[in-house]
C-alpha positions, 0 to 999 in steps of 0.5 A: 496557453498560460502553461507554455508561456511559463516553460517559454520565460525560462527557455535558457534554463530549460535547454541546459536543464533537458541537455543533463537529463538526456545524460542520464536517462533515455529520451521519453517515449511517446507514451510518456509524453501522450499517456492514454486516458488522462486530462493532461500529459506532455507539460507533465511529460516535460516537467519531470525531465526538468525536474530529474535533471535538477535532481541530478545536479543535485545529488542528494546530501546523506546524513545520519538520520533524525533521532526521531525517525527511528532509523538507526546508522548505518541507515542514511537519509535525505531529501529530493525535492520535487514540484508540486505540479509537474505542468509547472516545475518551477512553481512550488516544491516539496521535499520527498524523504529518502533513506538508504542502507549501501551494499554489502557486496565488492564495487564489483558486485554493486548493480545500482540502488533499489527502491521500494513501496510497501502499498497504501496509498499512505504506506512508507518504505523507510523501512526497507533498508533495515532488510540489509541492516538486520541481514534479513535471510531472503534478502541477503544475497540483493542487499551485495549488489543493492543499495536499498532505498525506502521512501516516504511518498509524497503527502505521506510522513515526512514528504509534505505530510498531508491531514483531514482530522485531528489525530486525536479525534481519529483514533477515538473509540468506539465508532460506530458499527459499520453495518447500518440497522436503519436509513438512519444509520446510513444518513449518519455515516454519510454525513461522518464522510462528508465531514472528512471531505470537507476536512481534507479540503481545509486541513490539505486542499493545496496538495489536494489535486496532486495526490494521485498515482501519476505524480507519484511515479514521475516522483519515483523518476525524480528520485531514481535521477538524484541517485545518479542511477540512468535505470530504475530497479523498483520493487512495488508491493499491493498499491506499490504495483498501481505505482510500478504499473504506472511509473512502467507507462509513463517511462518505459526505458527508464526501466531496469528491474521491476518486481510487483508484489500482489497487484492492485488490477490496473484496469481503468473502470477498476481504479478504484470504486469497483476494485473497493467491491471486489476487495469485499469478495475477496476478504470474505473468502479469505475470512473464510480460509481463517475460520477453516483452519481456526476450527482444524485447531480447535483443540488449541483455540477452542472457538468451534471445530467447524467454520459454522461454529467458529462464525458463530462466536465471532457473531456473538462477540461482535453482537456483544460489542454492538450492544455493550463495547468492551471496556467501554472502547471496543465495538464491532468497529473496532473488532473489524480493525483487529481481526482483519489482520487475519485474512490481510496476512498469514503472519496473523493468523495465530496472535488474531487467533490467540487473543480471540481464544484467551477472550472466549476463555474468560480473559477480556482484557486482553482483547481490549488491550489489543485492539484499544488506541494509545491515546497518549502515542501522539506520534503513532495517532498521527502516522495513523491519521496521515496514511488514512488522509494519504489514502483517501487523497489519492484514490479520490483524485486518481479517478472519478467516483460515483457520487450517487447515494443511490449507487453505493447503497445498493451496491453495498446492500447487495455485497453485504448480504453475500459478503458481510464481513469487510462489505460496509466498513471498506463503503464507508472508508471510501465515501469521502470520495463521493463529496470530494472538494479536489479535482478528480482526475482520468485513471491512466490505461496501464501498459499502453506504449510500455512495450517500448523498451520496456524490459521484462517485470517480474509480476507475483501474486498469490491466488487467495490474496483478499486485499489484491485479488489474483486477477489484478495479477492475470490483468498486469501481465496481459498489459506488460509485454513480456513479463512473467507471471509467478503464481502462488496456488492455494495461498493467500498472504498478501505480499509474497515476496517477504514469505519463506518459499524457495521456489518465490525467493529464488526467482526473485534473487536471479531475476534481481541479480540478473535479470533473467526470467523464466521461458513462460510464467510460473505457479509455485506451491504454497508457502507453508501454513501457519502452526498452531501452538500445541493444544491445551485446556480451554481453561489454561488459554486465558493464564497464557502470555499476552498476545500480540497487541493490533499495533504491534501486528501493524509494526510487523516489516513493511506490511503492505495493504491497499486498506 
């Protein structure tokens, strides 16, 4: 009642205001406006089109971009302000950052603006209008008909950035080694996620309830209305498809082209205590990939010429770190940082490989350089913290959590002993939401009244994929009314869409320039393996370059992670 008495004092305002919008999107379904299986809707429903039809009087005012930033001209940015609460969109606001690289291409070419989410939750898309600036290769012939527009999600960077722990206190190292040895153990991490709750709460709580998926995607439909665009052209990667599968529910005829890149399994019992478990599953057989072809390269890492050995030494090395942190500053915890990188993203595989080989030959600090925090990056702590903080505030609110003890120890305790390798470091991750001091709210059912006008969405997924598991990509599909499905088999990069492989690269451009999709779904082959560097004497490893540091591993282009 209080909420229709705040829409009906502004009734004047509101009738002008939904009289634009109509002008420049098509009316919400009645899926939008009902959405299956969540606490609240049609105040939500109402107050985006108010708050897009704001948007779009408003345009957004381009300028060069802050020095600080990092983003250099031609890339411009800017702001779309948004309500905090949609059920309340002349309540309080919070500015969204924006920024665009223009098309290449003739005013003829020129389709429109394309947005893009690299995952997280906490990750940013700035950096996706560099793809035009830098004439990144697989992207040239979208960047003629597309603006690219990046963006930092609400709670995230420079978007009302939201925080749980002093920056400096996060980073810290070494932590504690995530696989407990006793009830202890346990009892002590259990007490580091609660004070993380508890810190979120008072560091963040105002933003707290309306961190979820929901309110990202009706963003989403706010800034493709301060565009000026009537359709959204969007690319979503790893949590960026939670977003699209969600954004494509709510606002199925606001859609024009839709790529989602290694999908996060919208299934609402998935969302997200269990698709947590199955990232545990998946990460372990990808580990188990790396360590395949580490020990085929032996004779250029020298860490063991069977999976059996080379598992050997990363025990050992993780035994040794437990008992004695390297440098004072490297523990299993630490280790766990550095070396997921290896089964995240095949871009890694050679510099995780490389570093762990110049240790084994007697060089060790390069791996502590490598995995060690920069203490005096004050700026790059704080990025840190605020994609943890983001991430955590958004998987806790989206849904409910189990919030007994007694659940998630045997869970864990059952995975771990089939799946140690990310099983207890991704548990204690997600604890925080077990306390959570903010409201919790109904997952979304994904895809229920999007066949509405929605138009094909292009769904990409490679089948060994450890972060998104490939049947998050088979779930999507069966819930999107004609969209297509395109399969890479036997690779298991997570994000496909930025790799070399022609038979992905080129669906993508047709499906971007034209809209057009295969007759049925797609399995393309694997994009090329990783080429270990020529073969050389054990004792040679530890006099070669530096390799790649964690952070710069990190920096690569908009790697996407659901952590």
């Amino acid at each position: 009642m209080i909420r229709n008495a705040a829409l009906g004092s502004a009734a004047t305002l509101i009738t002008g205001t939904l009289a634009a919008s109509l002008l420049l999107a098509p009316s919400a379904s009645a899926s939008q406006s009902f959405p299956s299986g969540r606490d609240n809707g049609i105040a939500e429903a109402f107050g985006t089109q108010i708050a897009a039809a704001r948007a779009a009087r408003a345009g957004i005012d381009w300028k060069d971009c802050p020095a600080d930033w990092g983003f250099e001209k031609p890339i411009q940015c800017g702001y779309v302000k948004v309500p905090l609460d949609y059920s309340k969109p002349f309540g309080k606001t919070i500015d969204l950052a924006v920024d665009r690289a223009v098309s290449t291409g003739t005013k003829e070419e020129r389709q429109g603006a394309l947005i893009y989410n690299p995952g997280g939750p906490g990750g940013s898309g700035m950096r996706f209008p560099r793809r035009t600036t830098s004439k990144s290769p697989l992207w040239v012939n979208t960047a003629k008909a597309y603006d690219f527009v990046g963006f930092d999600p609400r709670g995230v960077g420079h978007s009302a950035p939201i925080s749980c722990i002093d920056p400096q206190e996060y980073v810290k190292v070494p932590k504690a080694d995530p696989v407990p040895d006793s009830r202890a153990d346990k009892n002590a991490q259990r007490k580091l996620a609660e004070e993380y709750a508890d810190g979120c709460k008072e560091r963040s709580g105002e933003m707290l309830p309306f961190m979820t998926t929901p309110n990202v995607a009706r963003d989403l439909d706010v800034i493709r209305a301060a565009l000026g665009e009537k359709k959204l052209n969007f690319i979503g990667v790893s949590y960026g498809t939670y977003i699209g599968g969600v954004y494509a529910t709510l606002f199925p005829t606001h859609v024009r082209r839709m790529i989602v890149d290694s999908v996060v399994d919208p299934d609402r019992d998935n969302i997200w205590y269990e698709a947590n478990l199955g990232q545990d599953v998946a990460f372990q057989m990808r580990w188990n990939d790396w360590e395949d072809w580490v020990a085929k390269n032996d004779a250029s890492f020298h860490l063991g010429n069977t999976r059996a050995e080379v598992e050997a030494k990363w025990l050992e090395l993780r035994a040794k770190a437990k008992a004695n942190p390297l440098g004072g500053l490297v523990g299993p915890a630490e280790l766990i940082g550095f070396f997921q990188s290896a089964p995240y993203y095949d871009s890694s595989w050679v510099p995780v490989a490389q570093t762990w080989a110049a240790y084994a030959a007697g060089d060790e600090q390069a791996l502590i350089d490598a995995i060690a925090p920069d203490m005096s990056d004050i700026q790059g702590n704080i990025s840190a913290e605020n994609g943890n903080a983001v991430y955590t505030a958004v998987e806790c609110a989206d849904a409910k959590w189990p919030t007994s003890w007694s659940k998630w120890d045997r869970d864990n305790t059952k995975l771990h002993a089939q799946y140690p390798f990310m099983t207890w470091a991704n548990a204690w991750m997600n604890l925080p939401c077990a306390t959570w001091k903010s409201k919790q709210h109904n997952a979304i059912e994904v895809g229920v009244g999007a066949h509405r006008g929605l138009p094909p969405v292009l769904i990409v997924q490679s089948e060994r994929d450890a972060a998104t598991p490939y049947k998050g990509g088979v779930s999507l599909h069966k819930r999107l009314a004609g969209s297509r499905l395109l399969t890479e088999q036997n690779a298991g990069s997570h994000g496909v869409t930025n790799l070399v492989n022609p038979c992905i690269n080129t669906r993508v451009d047709t499906y971007l320039l034209t809209g057009k999709v295969d007759a049925q779904d797609v399995t393309c082959a694997p994009h090329a393996t990783p080429v270990a560097p020529a073969p050389v004497a054990a004792a040679s490893l530890a006099k070669s370059p530096a390799p790649a540091t964690a952070g710069e591993l990190r920096a690569k282009d908009e790697l996407p992670a659901v952590r």
